[in-house]
Residue frames relative to the residue before (quaternion, step in Angstrom):
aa qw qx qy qz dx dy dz
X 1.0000 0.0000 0.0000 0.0000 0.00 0.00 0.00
X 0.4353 -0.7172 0.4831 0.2506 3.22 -0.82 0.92
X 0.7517 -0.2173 0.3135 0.5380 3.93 -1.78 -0.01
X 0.8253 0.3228 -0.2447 0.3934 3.52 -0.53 -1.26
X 0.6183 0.6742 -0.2240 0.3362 3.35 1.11 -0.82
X 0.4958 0.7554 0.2059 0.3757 2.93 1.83 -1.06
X 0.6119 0.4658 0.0455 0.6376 2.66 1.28 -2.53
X 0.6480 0.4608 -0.2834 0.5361 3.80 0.76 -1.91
X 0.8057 0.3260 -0.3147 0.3815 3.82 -0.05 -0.49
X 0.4994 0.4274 -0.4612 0.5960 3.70 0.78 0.10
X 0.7653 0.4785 -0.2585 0.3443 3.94 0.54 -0.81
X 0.5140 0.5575 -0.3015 0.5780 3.27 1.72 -0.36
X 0.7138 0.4299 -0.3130 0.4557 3.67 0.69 -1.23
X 0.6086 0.5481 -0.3096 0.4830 3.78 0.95 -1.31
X 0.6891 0.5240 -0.2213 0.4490 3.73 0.45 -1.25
X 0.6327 0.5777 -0.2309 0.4612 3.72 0.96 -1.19
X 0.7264 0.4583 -0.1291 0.4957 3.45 1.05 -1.73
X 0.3564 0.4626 -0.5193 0.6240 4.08 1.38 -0.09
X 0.9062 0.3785 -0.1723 0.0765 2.47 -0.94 -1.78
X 0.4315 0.8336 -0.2469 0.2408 3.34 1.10 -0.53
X 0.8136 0.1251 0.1167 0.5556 3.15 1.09 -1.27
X 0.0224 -0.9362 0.3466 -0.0545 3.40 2.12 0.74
X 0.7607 0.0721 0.0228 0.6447 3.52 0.63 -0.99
X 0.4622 -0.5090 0.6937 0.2147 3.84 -1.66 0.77
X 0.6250 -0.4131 0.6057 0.2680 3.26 -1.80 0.55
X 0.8016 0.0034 -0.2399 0.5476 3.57 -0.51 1.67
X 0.3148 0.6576 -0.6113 0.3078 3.51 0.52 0.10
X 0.2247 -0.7198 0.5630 0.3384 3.38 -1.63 -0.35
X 0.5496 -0.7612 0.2967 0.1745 3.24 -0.68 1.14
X 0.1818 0.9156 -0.3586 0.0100 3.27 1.80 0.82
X 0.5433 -0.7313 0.3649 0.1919 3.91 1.13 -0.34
X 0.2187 -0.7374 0.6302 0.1061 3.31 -0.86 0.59
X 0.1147 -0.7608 0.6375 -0.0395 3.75 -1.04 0.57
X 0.4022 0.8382 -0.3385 0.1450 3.89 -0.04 0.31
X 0.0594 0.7852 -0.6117 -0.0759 3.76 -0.48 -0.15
X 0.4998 0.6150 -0.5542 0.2546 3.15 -1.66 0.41
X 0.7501 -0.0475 0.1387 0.6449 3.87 -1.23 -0.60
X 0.5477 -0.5086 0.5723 0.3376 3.58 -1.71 0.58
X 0.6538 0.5896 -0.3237 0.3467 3.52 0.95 -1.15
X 0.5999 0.6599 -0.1781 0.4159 3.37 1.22 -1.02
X 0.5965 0.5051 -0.1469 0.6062 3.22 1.22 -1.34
X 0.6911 0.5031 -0.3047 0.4200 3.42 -0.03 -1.09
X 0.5459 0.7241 -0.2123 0.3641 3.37 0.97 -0.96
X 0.6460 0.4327 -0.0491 0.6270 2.79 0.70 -2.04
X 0.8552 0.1869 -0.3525 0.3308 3.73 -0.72 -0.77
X 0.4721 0.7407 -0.2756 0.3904 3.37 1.10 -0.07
X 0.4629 0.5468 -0.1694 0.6768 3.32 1.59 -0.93
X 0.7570 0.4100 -0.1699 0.4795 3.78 0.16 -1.24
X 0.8407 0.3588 -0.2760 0.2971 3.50 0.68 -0.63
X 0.0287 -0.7388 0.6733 0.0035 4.31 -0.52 0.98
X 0.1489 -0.7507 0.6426 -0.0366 3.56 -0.35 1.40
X 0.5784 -0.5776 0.4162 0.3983 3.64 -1.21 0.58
X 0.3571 -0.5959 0.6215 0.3622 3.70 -0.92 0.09
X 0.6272 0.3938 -0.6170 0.2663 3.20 -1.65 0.82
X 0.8396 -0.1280 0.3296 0.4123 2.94 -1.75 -1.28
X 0.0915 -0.6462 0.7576 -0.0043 3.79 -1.17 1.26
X 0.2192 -0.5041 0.8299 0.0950 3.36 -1.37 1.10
X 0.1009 0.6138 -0.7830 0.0031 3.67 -1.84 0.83
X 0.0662 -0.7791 0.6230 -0.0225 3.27 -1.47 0.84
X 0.2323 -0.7545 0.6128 -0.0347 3.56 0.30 1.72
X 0.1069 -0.7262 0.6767 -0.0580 3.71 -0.68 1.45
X 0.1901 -0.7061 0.6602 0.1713 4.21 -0.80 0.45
X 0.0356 0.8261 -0.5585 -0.0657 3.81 0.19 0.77
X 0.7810 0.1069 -0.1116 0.6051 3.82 1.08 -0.08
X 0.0938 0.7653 -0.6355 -0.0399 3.23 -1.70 1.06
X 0.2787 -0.7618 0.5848 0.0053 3.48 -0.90 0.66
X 0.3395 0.7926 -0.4803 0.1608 3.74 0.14 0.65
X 0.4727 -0.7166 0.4349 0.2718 3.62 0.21 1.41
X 0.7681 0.3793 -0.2539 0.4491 4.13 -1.21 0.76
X 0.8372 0.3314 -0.2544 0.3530 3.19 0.92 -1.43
X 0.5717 -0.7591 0.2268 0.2133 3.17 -1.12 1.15
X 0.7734 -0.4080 0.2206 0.4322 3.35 -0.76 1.22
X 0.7110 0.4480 -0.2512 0.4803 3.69 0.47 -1.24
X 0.5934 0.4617 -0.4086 0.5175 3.67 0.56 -1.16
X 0.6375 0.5791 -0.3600 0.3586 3.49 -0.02 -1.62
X 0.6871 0.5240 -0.2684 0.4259 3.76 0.51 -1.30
X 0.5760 0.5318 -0.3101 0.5377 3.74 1.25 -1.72
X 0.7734 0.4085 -0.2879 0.3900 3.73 0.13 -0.91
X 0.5355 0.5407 -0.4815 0.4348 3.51 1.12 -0.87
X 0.7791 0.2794 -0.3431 0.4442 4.08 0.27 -1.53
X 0.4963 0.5115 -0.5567 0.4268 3.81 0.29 -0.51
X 0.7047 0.4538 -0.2903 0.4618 4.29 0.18 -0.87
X 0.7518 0.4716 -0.3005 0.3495 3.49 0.39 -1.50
X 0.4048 0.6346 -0.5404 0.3759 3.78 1.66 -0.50
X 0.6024 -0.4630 0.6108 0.2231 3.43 0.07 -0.93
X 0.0122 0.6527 -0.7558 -0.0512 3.98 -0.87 0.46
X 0.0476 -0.6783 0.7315 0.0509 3.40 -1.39 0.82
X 0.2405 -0.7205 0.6503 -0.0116 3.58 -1.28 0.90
X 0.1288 -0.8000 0.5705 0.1336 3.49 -0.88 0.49
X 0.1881 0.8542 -0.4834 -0.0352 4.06 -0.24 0.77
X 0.5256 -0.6912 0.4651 0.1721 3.35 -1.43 0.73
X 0.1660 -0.7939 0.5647 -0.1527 3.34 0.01 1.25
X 0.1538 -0.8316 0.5329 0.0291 3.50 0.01 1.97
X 0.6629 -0.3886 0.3885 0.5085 3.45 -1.50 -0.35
X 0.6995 0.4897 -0.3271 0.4049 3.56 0.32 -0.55
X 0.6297 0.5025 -0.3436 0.4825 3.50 1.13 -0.28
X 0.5453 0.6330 -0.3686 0.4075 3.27 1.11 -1.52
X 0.7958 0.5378 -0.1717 0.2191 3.24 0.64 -1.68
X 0.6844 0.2316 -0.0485 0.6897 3.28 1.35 -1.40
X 0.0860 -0.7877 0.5823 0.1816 4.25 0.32 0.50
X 0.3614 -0.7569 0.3910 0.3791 3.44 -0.66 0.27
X 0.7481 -0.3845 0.3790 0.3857 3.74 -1.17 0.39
X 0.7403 0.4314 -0.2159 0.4682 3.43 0.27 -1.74
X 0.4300 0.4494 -0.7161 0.3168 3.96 0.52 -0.02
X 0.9266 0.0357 -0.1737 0.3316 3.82 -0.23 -0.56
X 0.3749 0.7339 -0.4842 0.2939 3.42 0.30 1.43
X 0.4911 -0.7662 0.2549 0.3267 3.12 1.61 0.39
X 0.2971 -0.8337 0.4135 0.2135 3.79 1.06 0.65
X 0.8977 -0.1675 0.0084 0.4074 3.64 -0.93 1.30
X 0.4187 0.5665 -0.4713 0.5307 3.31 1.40 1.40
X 0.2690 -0.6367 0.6832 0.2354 3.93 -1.01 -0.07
X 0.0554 -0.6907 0.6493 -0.3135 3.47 0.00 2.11
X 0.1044 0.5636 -0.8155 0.0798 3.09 -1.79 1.36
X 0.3404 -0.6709 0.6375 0.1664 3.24 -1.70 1.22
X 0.5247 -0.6385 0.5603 0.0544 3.17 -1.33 1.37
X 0.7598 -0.0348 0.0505 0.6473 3.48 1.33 -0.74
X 0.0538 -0.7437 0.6662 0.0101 3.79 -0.82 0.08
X 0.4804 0.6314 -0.5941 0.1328 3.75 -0.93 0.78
X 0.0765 -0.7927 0.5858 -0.1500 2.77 -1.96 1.20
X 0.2365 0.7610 -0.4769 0.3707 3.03 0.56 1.68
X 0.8803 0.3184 -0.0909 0.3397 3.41 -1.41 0.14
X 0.4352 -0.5916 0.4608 0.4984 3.79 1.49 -0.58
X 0.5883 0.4242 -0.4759 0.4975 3.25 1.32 1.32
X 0.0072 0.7481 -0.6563 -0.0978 3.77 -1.15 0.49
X 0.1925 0.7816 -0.5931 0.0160 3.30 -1.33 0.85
X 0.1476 -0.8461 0.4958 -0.1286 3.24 -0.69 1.48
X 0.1363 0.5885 -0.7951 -0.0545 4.00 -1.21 0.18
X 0.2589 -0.6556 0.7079 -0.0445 2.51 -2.30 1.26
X 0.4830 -0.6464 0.5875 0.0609 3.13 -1.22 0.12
X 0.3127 0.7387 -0.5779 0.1507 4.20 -0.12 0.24
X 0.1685 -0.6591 0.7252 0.1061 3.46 -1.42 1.10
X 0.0108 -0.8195 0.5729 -0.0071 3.83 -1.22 1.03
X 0.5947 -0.2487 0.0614 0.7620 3.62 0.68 1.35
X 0.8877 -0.2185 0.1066 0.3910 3.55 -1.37 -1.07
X 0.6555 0.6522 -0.1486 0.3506 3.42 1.12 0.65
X 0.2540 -0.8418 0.4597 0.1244 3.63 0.58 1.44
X 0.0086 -0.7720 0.6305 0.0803 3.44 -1.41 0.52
X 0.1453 -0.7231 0.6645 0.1203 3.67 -1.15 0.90
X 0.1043 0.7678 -0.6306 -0.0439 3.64 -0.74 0.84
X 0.4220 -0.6542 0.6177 0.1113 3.43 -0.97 1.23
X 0.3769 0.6112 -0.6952 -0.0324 3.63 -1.39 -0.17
X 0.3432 -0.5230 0.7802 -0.0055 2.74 -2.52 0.36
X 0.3947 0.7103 -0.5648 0.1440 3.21 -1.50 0.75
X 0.5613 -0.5698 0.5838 0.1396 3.35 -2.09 0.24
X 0.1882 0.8331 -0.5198 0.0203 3.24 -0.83 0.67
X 0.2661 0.7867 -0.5553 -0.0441 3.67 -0.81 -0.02
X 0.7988 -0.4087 0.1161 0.4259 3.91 -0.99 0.23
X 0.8289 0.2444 -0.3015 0.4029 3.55 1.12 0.81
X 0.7663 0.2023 -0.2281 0.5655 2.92 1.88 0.43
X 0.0095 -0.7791 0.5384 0.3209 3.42 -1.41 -0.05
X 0.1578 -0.7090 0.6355 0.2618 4.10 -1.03 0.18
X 0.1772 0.7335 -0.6537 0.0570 3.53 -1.34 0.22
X 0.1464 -0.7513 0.6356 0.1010 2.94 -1.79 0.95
X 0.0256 0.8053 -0.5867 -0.0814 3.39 -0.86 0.54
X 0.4103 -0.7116 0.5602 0.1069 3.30 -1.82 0.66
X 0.0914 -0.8463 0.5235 0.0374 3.77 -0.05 1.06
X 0.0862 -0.7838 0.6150 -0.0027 3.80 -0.67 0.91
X 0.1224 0.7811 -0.6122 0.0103 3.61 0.21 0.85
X 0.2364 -0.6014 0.7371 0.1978 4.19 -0.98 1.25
X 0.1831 -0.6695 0.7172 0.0624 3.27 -1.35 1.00
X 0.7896 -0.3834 0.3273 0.3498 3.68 -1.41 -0.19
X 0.6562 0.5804 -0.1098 0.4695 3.19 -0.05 0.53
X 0.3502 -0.7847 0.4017 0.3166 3.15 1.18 -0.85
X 0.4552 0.5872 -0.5103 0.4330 3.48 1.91 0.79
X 0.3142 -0.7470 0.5661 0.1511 3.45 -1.61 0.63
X 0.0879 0.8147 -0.5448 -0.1780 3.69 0.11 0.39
X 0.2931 -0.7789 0.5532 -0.0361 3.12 -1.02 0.83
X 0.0582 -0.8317 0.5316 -0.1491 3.83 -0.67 1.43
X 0.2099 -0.7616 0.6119 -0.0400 3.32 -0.98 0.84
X 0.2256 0.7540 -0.5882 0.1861 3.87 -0.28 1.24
X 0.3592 -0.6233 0.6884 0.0922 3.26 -1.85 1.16
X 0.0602 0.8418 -0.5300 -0.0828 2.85 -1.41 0.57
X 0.0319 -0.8449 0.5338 0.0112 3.84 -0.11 0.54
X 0.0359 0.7857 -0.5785 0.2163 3.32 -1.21 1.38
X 0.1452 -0.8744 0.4435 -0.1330 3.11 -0.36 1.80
X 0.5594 -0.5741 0.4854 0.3490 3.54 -0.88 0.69
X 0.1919 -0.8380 0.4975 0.1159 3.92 -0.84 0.68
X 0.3918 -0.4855 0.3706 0.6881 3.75 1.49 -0.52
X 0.8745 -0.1206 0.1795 0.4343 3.32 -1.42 -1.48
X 0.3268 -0.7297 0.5043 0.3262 3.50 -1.04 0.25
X 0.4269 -0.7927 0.4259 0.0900 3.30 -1.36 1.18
X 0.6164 -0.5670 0.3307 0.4349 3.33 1.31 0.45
X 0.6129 0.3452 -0.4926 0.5123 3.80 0.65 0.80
X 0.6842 0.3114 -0.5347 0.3859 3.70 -0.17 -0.09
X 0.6440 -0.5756 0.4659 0.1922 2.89 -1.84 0.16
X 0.6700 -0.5387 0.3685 0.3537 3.70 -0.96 0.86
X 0.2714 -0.7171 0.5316 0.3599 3.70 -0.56 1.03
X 0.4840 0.6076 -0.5393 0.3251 3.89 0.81 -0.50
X 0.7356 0.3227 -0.4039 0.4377 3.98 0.72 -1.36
X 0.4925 0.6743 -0.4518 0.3140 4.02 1.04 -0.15
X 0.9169 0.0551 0.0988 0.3828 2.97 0.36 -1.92
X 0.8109 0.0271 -0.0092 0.5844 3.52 1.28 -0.04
């Protein structure tokens, strides 16, 4: 998987592992609306978000690629190797739960602005923006959430040099597990 490629799958897993558990049982579901700097944004939903502690199963699925040159056959090898699915398991402590960090959706060591940002109702929709040396990304998502799960799809257009556009399509679902048993990894070294 290439850089941007990469970027979208750390952002699916990081984004999945927020979002997941967005609102507690009685919370109100007041929302966050916003655009501008990722940092800005991040801010804001960050503030809004109190995920359950424990264990998050995520499973980042690649159900479509599109990458100009590469040959049909490769393209196919990468499509089933991707479409299996990656599943991750992280541990999400009380101290995280409590204070989530910012950077789950700021796109790490890109220059990202969101074009749109909502989160309301057990609904999130969002486009971003990310420059990575000579390469522009647009990533689109959609999703569902409430206090034991999240789904999302997102759409990644990354123009590369040249004037080629590759273009990806990835689900992701990530569910609350109870307590964590000491194999998954820290969501702090995941997602922030």
């Amino acid at each position: 998987m290439g850089g941007a490629s990469k970027a979208l799958a750390i952002a699916a897993l990081a984004g999945g592992l927020a979002l997941a558990g967005c609102h507690r049982q009685g919370q109100p579901s007041g929302g966050v609306s916003a655009s501008g700097s990722a940092a800005s944004v991040a801010a804001v939903a960050a503030a809004q978000i109190h995920p359950r502690p424990g264990r998050w199963e995520t499973t980042v699925t690649v159900t479509h690629i599109d990458m100009p040159g590469m040959p049909a056959e490769m393209a196919a090898a990468m499509q089933q190797h991707m479409g299996r699915g990656v599943t991750a398991a992280h541990c999400l402590t009380r101290a995280e739960a409590d204070k989530p960090a910012a950077g789950m959706f700021t796109g790490r060591g890109n220059d990202c602005t969101y074009d749109k940002f909502t989160m309301a109702g057990g609904r999130i929709d969002a486009v971003m923006h990310c420059s990575a040396g000579a390469s522009q990304m647009q990533m689109t998502m959609t999703g569902t959430y409430d206090d034991s799960h999240f789904t999302g799809s997102m759409h990644n257009a990354t123009s590369m040099p040249g004037g080629r556009t590759m273009q990806e399509d990835v689900t992701t679902s990530s569910r609350w597990a109870g307590a964590c048993n000491g194999s998954e990894a820290s969501a702090g070294g995941a997602g922030g």
